[in-house]
C-alpha positions as CSV (number, residue, x, y, z in Angstrom):
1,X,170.4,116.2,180.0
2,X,170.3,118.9,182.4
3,X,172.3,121.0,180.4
4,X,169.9,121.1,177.4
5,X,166.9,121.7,180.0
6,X,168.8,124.9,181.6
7,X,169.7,126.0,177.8
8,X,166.0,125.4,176.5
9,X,165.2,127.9,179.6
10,X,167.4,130.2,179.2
11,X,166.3,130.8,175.7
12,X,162.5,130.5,176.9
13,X,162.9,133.4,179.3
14,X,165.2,135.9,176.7
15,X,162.4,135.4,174.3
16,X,159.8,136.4,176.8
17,X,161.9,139.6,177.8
18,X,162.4,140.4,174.5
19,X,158.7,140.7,173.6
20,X,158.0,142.2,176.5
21,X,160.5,145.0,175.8
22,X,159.0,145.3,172.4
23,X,155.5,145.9,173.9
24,X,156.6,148.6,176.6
25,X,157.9,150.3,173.4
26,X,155.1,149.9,171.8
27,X,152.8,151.0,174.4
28,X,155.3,154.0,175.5
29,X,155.1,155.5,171.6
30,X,152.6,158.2,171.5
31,X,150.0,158.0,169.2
32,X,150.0,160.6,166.3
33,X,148.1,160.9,163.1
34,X,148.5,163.0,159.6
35,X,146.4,163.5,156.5
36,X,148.4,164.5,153.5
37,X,147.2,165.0,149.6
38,X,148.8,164.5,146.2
39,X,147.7,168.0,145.3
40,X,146.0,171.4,145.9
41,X,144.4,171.7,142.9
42,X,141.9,170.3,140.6
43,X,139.3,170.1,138.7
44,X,135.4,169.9,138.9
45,X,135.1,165.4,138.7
46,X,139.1,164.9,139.1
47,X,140.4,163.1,142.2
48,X,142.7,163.7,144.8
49,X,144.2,161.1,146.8
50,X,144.3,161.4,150.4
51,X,146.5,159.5,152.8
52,X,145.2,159.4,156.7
53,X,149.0,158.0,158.7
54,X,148.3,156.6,161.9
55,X,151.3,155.8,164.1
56,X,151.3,153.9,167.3
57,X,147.9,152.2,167.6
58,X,145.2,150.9,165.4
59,X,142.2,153.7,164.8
60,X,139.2,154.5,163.1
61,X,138.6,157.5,160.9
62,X,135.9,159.6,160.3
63,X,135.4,160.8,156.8
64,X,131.8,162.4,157.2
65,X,132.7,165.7,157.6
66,X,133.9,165.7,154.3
67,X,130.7,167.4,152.5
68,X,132.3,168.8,149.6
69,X,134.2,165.7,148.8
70,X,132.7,162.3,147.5
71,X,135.2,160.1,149.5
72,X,136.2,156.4,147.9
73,X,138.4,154.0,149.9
74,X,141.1,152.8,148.5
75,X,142.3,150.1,151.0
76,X,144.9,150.1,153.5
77,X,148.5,149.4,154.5
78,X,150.5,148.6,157.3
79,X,154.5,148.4,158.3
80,X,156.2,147.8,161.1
81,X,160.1,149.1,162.0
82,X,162.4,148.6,164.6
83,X,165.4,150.9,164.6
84,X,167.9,151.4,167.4
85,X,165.8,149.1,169.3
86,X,162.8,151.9,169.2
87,X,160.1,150.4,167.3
88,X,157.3,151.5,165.3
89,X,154.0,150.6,163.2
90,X,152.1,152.7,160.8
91,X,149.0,152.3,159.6
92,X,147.8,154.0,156.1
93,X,144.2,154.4,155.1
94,X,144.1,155.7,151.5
95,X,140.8,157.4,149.6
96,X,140.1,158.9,146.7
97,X,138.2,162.3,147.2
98,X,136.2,164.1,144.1
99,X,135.3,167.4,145.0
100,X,131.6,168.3,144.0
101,X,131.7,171.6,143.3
102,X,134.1,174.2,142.3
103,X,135.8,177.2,144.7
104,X,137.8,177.2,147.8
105,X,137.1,174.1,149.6
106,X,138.6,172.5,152.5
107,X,139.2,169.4,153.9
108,X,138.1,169.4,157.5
109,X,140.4,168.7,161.1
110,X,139.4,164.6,160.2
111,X,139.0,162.5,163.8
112,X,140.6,159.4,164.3
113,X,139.6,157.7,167.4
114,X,142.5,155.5,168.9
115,X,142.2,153.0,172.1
116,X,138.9,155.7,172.9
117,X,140.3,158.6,172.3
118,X,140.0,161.0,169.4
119,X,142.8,162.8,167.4
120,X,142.3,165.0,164.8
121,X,144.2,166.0,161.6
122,X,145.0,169.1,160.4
123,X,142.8,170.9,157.8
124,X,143.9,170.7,153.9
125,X,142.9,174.1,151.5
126,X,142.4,172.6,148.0
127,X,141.4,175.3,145.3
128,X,138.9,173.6,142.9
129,X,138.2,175.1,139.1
130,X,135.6,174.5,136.9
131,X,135.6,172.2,134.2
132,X,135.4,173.8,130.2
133,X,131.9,173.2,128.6
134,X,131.4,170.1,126.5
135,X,131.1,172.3,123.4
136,X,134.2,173.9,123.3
137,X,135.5,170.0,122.6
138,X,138.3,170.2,124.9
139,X,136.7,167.4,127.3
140,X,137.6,164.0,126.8
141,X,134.7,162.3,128.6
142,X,131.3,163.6,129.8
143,X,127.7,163.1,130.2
144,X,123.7,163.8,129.3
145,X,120.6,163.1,130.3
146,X,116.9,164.1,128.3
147,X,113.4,162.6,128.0
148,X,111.3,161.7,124.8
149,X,108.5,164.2,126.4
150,X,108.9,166.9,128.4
151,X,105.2,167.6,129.4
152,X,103.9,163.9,129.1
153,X,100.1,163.0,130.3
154,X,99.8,161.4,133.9
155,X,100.6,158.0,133.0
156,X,101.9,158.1,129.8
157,X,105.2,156.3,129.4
158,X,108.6,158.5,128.6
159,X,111.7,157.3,127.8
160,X,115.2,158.5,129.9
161,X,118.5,158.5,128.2
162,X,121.8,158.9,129.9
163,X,124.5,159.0,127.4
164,X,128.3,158.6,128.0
165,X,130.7,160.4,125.6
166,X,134.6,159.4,125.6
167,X,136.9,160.0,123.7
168,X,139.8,158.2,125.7
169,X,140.0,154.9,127.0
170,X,138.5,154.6,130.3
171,X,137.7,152.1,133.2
172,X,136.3,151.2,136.0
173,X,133.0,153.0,135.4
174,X,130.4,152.9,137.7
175,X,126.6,154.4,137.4
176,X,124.1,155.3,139.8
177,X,120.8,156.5,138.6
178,X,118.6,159.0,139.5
179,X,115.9,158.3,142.2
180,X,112.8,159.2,139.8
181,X,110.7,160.6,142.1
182,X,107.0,160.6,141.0
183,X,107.4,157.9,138.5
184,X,108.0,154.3,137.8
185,X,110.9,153.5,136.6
186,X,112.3,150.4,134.8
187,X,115.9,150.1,132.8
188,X,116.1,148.9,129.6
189,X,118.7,145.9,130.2
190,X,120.4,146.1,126.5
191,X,122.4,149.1,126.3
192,X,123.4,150.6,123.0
193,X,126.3,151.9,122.0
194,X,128.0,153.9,118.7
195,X,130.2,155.7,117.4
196,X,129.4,160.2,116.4
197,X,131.6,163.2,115.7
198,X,131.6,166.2,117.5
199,X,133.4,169.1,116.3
200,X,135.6,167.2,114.3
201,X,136.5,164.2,117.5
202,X,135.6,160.5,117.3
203,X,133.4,159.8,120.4
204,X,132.1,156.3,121.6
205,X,128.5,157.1,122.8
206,X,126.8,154.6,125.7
207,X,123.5,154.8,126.0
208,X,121.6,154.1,129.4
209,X,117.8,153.5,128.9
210,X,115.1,153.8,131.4
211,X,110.9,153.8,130.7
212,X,109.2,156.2,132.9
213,X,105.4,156.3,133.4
214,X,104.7,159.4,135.6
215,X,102.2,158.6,138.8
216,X,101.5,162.2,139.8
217,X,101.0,165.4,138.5
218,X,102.7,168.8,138.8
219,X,106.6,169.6,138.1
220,X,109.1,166.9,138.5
221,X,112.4,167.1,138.6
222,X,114.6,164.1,137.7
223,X,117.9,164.7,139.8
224,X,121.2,163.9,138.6
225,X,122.7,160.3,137.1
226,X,126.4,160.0,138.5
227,X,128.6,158.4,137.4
228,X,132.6,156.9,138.5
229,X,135.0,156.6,136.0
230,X,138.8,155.7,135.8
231,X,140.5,158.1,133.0
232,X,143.9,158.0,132.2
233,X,146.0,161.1,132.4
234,X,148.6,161.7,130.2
235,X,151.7,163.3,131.4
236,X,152.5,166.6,129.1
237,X,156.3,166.4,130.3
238,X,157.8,162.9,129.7
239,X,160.1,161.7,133.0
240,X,163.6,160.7,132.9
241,X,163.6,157.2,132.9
242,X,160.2,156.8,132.4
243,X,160.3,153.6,129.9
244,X,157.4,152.7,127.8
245,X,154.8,154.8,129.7
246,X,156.8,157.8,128.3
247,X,157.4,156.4,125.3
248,X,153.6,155.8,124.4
249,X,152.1,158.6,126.5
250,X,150.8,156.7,129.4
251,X,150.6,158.5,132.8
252,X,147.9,157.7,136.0
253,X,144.7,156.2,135.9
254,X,142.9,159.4,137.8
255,X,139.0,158.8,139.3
256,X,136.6,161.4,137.8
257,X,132.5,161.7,138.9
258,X,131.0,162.9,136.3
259,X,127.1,164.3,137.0
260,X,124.5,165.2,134.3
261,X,122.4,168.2,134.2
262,X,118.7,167.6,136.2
263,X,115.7,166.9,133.8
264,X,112.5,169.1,134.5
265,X,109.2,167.3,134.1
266,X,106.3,169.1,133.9
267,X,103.7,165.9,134.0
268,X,99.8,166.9,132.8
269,X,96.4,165.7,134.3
270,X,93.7,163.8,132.0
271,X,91.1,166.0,131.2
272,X,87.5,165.4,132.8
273,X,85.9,162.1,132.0
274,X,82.6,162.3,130.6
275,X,79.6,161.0,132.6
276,X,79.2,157.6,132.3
277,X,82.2,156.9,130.4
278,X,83.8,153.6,131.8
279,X,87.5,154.3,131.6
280,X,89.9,151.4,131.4
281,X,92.7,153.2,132.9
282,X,95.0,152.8,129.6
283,X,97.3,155.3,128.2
284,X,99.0,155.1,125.2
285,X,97.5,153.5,121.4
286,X,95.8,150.7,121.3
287,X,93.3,148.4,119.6
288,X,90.7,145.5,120.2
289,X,89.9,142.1,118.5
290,X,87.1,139.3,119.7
291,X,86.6,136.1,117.6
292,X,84.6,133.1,118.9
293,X,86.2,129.3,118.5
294,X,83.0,127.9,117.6
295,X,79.6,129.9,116.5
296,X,77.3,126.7,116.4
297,X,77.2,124.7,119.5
298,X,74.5,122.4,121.7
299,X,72.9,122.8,125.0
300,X,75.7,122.5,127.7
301,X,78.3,122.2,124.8
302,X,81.2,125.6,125.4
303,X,82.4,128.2,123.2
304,X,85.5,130.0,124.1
305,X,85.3,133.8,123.2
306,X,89.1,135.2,123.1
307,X,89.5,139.1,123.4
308,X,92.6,140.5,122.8
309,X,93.8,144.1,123.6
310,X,97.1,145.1,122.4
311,X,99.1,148.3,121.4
312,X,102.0,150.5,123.3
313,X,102.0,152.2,126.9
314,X,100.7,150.6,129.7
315,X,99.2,147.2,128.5
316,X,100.6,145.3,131.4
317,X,97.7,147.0,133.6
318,X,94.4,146.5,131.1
319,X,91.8,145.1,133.3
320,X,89.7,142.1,131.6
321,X,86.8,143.7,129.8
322,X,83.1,143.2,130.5
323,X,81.5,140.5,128.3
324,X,77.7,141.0,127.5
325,X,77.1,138.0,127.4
326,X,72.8,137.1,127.3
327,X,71.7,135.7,130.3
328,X,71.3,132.3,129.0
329,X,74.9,131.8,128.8
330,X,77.1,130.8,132.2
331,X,80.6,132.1,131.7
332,X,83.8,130.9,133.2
333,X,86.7,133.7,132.8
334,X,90.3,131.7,131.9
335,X,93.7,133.3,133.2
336,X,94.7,136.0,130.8
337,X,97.6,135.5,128.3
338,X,100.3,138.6,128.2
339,X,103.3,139.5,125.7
340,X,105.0,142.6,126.8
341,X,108.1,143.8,125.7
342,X,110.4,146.7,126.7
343,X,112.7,148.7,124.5
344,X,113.8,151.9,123.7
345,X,110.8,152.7,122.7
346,X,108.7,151.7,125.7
347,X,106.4,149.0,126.3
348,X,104.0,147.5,123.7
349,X,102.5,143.7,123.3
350,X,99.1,142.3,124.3
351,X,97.2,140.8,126.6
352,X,94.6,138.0,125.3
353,X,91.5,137.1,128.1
354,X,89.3,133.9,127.1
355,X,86.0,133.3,128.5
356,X,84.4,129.9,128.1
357,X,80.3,130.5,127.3
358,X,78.2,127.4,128.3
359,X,74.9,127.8,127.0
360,X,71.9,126.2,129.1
361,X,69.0,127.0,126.8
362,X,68.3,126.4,122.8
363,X,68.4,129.6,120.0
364,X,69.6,132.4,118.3
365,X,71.7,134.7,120.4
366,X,74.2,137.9,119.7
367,X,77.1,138.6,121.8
368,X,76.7,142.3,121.8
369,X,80.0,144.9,121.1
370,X,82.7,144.7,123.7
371,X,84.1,148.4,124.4
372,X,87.7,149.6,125.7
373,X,88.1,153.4,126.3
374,X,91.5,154.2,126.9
375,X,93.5,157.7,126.7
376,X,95.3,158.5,123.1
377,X,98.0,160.5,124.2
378,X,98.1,161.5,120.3
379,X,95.1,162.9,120.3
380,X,95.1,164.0,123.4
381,X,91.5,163.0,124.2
382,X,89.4,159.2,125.3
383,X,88.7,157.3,122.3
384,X,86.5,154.7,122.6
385,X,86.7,151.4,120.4
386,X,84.3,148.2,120.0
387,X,84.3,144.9,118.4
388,X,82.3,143.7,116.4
389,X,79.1,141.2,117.3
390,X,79.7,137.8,117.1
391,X,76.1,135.2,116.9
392,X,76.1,131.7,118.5
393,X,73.5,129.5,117.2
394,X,72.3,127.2,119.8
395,X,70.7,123.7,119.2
396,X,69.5,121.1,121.7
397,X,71.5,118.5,123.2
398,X,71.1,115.3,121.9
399,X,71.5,113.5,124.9
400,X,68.3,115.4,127.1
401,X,64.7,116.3,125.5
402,X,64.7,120.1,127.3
403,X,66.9,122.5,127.7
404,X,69.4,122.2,131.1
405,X,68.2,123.9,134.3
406,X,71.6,124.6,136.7
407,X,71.1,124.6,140.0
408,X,73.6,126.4,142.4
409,X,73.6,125.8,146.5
410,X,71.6,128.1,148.4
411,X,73.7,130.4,150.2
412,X,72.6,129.4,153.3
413,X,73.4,126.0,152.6
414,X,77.1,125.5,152.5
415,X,78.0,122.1,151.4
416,X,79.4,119.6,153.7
417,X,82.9,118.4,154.3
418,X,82.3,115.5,156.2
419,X,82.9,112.3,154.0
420,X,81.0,108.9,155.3
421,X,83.9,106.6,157.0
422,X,83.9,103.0,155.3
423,X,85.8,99.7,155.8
424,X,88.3,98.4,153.7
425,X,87.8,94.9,154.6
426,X,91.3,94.0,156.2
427,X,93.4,96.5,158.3
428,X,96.5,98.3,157.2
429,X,99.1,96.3,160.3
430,X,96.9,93.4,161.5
431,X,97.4,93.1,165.5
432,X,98.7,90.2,167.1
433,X,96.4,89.1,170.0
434,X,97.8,86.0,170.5
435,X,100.4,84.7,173.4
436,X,102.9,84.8,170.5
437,X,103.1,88.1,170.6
438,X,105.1,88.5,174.0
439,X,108.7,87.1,173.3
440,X,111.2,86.5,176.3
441,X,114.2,88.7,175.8
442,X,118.1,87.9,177.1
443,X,120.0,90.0,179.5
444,X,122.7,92.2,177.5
445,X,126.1,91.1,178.3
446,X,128.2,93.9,180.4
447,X,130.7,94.4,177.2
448,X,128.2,95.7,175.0
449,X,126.2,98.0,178.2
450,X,129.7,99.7,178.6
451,X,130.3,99.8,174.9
452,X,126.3,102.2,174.2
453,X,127.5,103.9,177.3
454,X,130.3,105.2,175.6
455,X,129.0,105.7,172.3
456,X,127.8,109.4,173.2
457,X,131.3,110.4,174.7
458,X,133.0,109.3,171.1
459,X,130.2,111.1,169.1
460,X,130.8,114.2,171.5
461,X,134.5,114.4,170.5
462,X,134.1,113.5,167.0
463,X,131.9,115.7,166.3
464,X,134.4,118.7,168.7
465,X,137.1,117.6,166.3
466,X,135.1,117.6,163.1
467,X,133.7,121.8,163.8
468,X,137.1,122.3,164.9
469,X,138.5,121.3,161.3
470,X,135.9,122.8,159.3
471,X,135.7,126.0,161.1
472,X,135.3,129.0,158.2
473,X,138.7,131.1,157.8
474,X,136.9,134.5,158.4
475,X,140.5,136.3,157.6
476,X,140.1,138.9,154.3
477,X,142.2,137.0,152.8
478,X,140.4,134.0,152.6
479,X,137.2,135.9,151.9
480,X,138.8,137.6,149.0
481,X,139.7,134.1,148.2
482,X,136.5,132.8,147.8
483,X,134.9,135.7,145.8
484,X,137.5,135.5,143.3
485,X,136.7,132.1,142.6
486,X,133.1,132.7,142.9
487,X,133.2,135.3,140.4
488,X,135.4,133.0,137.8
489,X,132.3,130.3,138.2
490,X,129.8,133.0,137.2
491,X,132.2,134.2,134.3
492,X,133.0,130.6,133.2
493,X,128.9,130.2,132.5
494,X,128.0,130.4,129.0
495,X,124.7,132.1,128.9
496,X,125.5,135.4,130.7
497,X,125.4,138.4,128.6
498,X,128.5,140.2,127.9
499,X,128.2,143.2,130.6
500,X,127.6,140.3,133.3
501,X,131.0,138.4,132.3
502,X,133.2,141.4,132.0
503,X,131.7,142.5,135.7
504,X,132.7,138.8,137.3
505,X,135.9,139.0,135.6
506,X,136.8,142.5,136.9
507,X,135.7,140.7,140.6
508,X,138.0,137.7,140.5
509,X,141.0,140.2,139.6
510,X,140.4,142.6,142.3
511,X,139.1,140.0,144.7
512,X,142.2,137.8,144.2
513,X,145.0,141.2,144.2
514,X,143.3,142.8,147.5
515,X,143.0,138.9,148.7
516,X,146.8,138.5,148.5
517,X,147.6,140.9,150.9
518,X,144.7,140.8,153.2
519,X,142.7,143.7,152.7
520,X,138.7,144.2,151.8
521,X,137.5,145.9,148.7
522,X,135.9,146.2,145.6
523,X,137.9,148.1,143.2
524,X,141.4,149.1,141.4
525,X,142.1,151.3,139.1
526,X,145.3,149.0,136.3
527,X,148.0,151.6,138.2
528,X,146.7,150.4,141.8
529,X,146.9,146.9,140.4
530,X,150.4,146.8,139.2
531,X,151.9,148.8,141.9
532,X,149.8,145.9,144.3
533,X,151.4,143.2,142.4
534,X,155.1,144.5,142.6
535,X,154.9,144.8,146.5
536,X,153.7,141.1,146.6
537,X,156.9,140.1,144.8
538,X,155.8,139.6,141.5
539,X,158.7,141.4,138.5
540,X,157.8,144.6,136.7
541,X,156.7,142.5,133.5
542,X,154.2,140.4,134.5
543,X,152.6,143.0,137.5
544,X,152.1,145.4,133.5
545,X,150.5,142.4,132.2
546,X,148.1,141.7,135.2
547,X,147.4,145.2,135.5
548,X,146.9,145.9,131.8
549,X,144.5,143.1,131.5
550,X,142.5,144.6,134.3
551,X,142.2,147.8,132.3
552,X,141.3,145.7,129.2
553,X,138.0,144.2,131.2
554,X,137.1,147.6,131.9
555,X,137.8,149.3,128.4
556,X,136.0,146.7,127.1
557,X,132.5,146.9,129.1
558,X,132.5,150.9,128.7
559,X,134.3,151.5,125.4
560,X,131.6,149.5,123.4
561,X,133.6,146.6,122.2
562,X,131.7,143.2,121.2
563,X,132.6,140.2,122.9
564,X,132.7,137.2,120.3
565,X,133.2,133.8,121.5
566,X,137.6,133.8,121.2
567,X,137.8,137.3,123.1
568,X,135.5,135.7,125.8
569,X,137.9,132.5,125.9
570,X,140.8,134.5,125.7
571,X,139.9,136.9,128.7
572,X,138.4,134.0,130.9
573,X,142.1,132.0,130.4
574,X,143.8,135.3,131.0
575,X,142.2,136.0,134.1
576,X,142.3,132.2,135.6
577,X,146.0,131.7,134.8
578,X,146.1,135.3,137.4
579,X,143.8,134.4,140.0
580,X,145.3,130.9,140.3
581,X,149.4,132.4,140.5
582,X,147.6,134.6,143.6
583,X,146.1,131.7,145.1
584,X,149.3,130.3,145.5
């Protein structure tokens, strides 16, 4: 017996040495860092992948120096080595960096701070060229941006298109629109896509809609729509042993930012109202209607009076109209009723406001014209419409020999809240006023004290055990987790449109890839993916497959392809049979 204990010590303090050897060598490393690129040159839009090393410690790096550059993080990676008992751990922080405009640009000295203090990198010279013009037909992929009116009216509604040409599969797209300064902006959710020839090439055209309605006057300038995409580069030189990638002309999946040309606005006044005109505030085409429910009706009896306004531009902010009604009418103004829709065209629809009449005294009466004076941006000038007079013949009520007199509360006379207080008869809980409503109670027995006593104290550790077993995993790996499988629940619902269920099935495939080895993130290009998928042991076939079906989800939401109901079931199995082999 004493044996075994001096063994199982001997073997307790050699483990301790040995990790505290491999911390002294650890902490005796001296920190160093390195920035390296794939390349020195490119082009306006095209990425370049930079690598920041650091080697001895755990640091932090600052990218926001890097003005020139739009800078993407592609994750991280770690390793750790022992050789010849020296040991050492590197830490790789990988970004994709699109250069924004074309010359002699440089990637600054980048600082990485490291247990408080900073190192820098050394400075990186990447020569950047422009891109050929979209007409020459040389581009694969780019983009445009116009309006329907270049000198609308102040308020008059304009219509923004951004439209995506490609010629070549791409992924991973992402858009970020303008900041339409001076106007109100709304997207048009549906967007359209076909298919054009452009000096002889078959592009696929996407169309992103917006409705404008300008606010001010004066030049405005609509700035740039960006937009990420993944494009696939085709290698001009096939490798030796390249395989299938050579043999169908595959190469990298390459990040571009592509940036459209700003759209100048130049957004007119409304002329000069006339003098006494009572303007509506509407600015477009539009029309009136006013029809009565009934036209004969008694003393006290209601007739509802519906006027409807409808047309294009910017119905949803009509004001109800004033009804001239005579005075011998009360009116009671209903909710109004709107239909507005939103296309590429702009809003239209209508907007319906009832009144309820209530006449209080017998005869003939005429409800006189009711007018709307709105801006016809077609004319260029306020027109002015009416309907037509409706007549309500009045008789007396059949119940009273006059006509009704309504009386209203004098103002100074506010009516009371107070309400009389009256007895039921029997009360709610009777009391009990009677000796038998005291009752002699026993002692409790010293078992069952002791046992409440304790009660608390086994609560208290059931309850320390219970938060102790569902404490949340906060690792990235289990947060990953959980997105993926989020993002397959929103994708397995059947009434998402076809842009929403591509986006949660690109989410649970990069969610569950990144998830698998720890790390945070929200997007892969299909190379990224499969080389992801080989380092966590999975074989060269099915890491293609994975990664290919990642690049399908993409193709598929930018490339114009319709979803039908078997393509939908297809890509939801495809993508659960993956994120369930990660989860593993």
């Amino acid at each position: 017996m004493g044996r075994r204990s001096n063994m199982t010590s001997i073997i307790n303090k050699t483990t301790i040495a040995v990790f505290i050897l491999l911390a002294t060598a650890m902490a005796a490393q001296a920190a160093s860092v390195r920035a390296v690129v794939d390349r020195n040159q490119a082009t306006v839009g095209e990425s370049i992948r930079l690598q920041v090393s650091i080697e001895g410690g755990d640091g932090e790096v600052d990218l926001s120096g890097l003005s020139d550059f739009k800078t993407i993080s592609r994750g991280s990676t770690s390793s750790f080595q022992m050789i010849n008992g020296r040991t050492s751990r590197q830490l790789i922080h990988s970004y994709a960096l699109v250069p924004l405009a074309a010359g002699s640009l440089t990637i600054p000295a980048i600082p990485v701070t490291i247990d408080g203090k900073v190192h820098y990198t050394a400075p990186i010279r990447i020569t950047v060229s422009k891109e050929p013009p979209a007409e020459s037909g040389r581009r694969d992929v780019y983009v445009t941006a116009e309006v329907s009116q270049a000198a609308p009216w102040v308020g008059q509604q304009i219509v923004y298109t951004f439209r995506l040409f490609n010629a070549v599969q791409i992924a991973d797209a992402k858009f970020q629109a303008p900041s339409f300064d001076g106007f109100h902006a709304e997207e048009i959710e549906d967007r359209q896509s076909h298919r054009t020839v452009i000096n002889g090439r078959e592009f696929i055209v996407t169309e992103v809609t917006f409705i404008l309605v300008p606010v001010k006057t004066g030049t405005l300038t609509i700035a740039p729509a960006v937009l990420q995409v993944g494009l696939m580069q085709r290698s001009r030189r096939p490798r030796p042993f390249a395989g299938m990638d050579a043999f169908f002309g595959r190469g990298e999946m390459t990040t571009r930012v592509l940036q459209s040309d700003p759209v100048t606005v130049q957004v007119r006044d409304l002329p000069v109202r006339p003098p006494g005109m009572d303007f509506s505030g509407l600015v477009g085409h539009f029309d009136i209607k006013a029809s009565l429910d009934q036209s004969e009706v008694k003393v006290g009896d209601s007739t509802t009076l519906s006027v409807t306004v409808s047309g294009s531009g910017n119905i949803m902010d009509c004001a109800p109209p004033a009804v001239p009604a005579p005075s011998e009418f009360k009116t009671y103004a209903d909710n109004p009723e709107e239909t507005v829709q939103k296309d590429a065209s702009g809003y239209s629809g209508s907007k319906t406001f009832r009144t309820a009449l209530v006449p209080v005294k017998a005869g003939q009466y005429r409800i006189a014209p009711i007018r709307l004076t709105y801006f016809d941006v077609a004319e260029g000038a306020y027109r002015t419409l009416s309907t037509p007079p409706s007549d309500i013949q009045v008789r007396p009520s059949a119940t009273a020999s006059t006509d009704i007199d309504v009386f209203r509360a004098a103002p100074d006379q506010p009516q009371s809240l107070k309400k009389q207080v009256e007895f039921t008869g029997r009360d709610i809980l009777p009391l009990k006023t009677g000796l038998e409503a005291l009752q002699t109670r026993r002692s409790m027995s010293p078992l069952i004290f002791g046992m409440l006593l304790g009660l608390p104290m086994i609560g208290f550790f059931v309850t320390r055990t219970a938060l102790r077993m569902m404490q949340k995993d906060e690792s990235p790996g289990r947060i990953m987790a959980d997105r993926a499988r989020q993002a397959l629940k929103a994708a397995a619902a059947g009434d998402i449109t076809d842009t929403d269920f591509l986006s949660a099935l690109y989410r649970a495939l990069v969610s569950a890839i990144l998830g698998r080895q720890g790390a945070m993130g929200t997007s892969l290009t299909w190379s990224e993916a499969r080389t992801r998928l080989t380092e966590i042991g999975w074989d060269s076939a099915d890491a293609e497959s994975a990664a290919r079906l990642l690049e399908t989800v993409e193709s598929f939401n930018y490339s114009g392809g319709k979803l039908d109901r078997e393509t939908r079931s297809d890509l939801l199995d495809r993508t659960r049979q993956v994120v369930r082999r990660l989860a593993r």
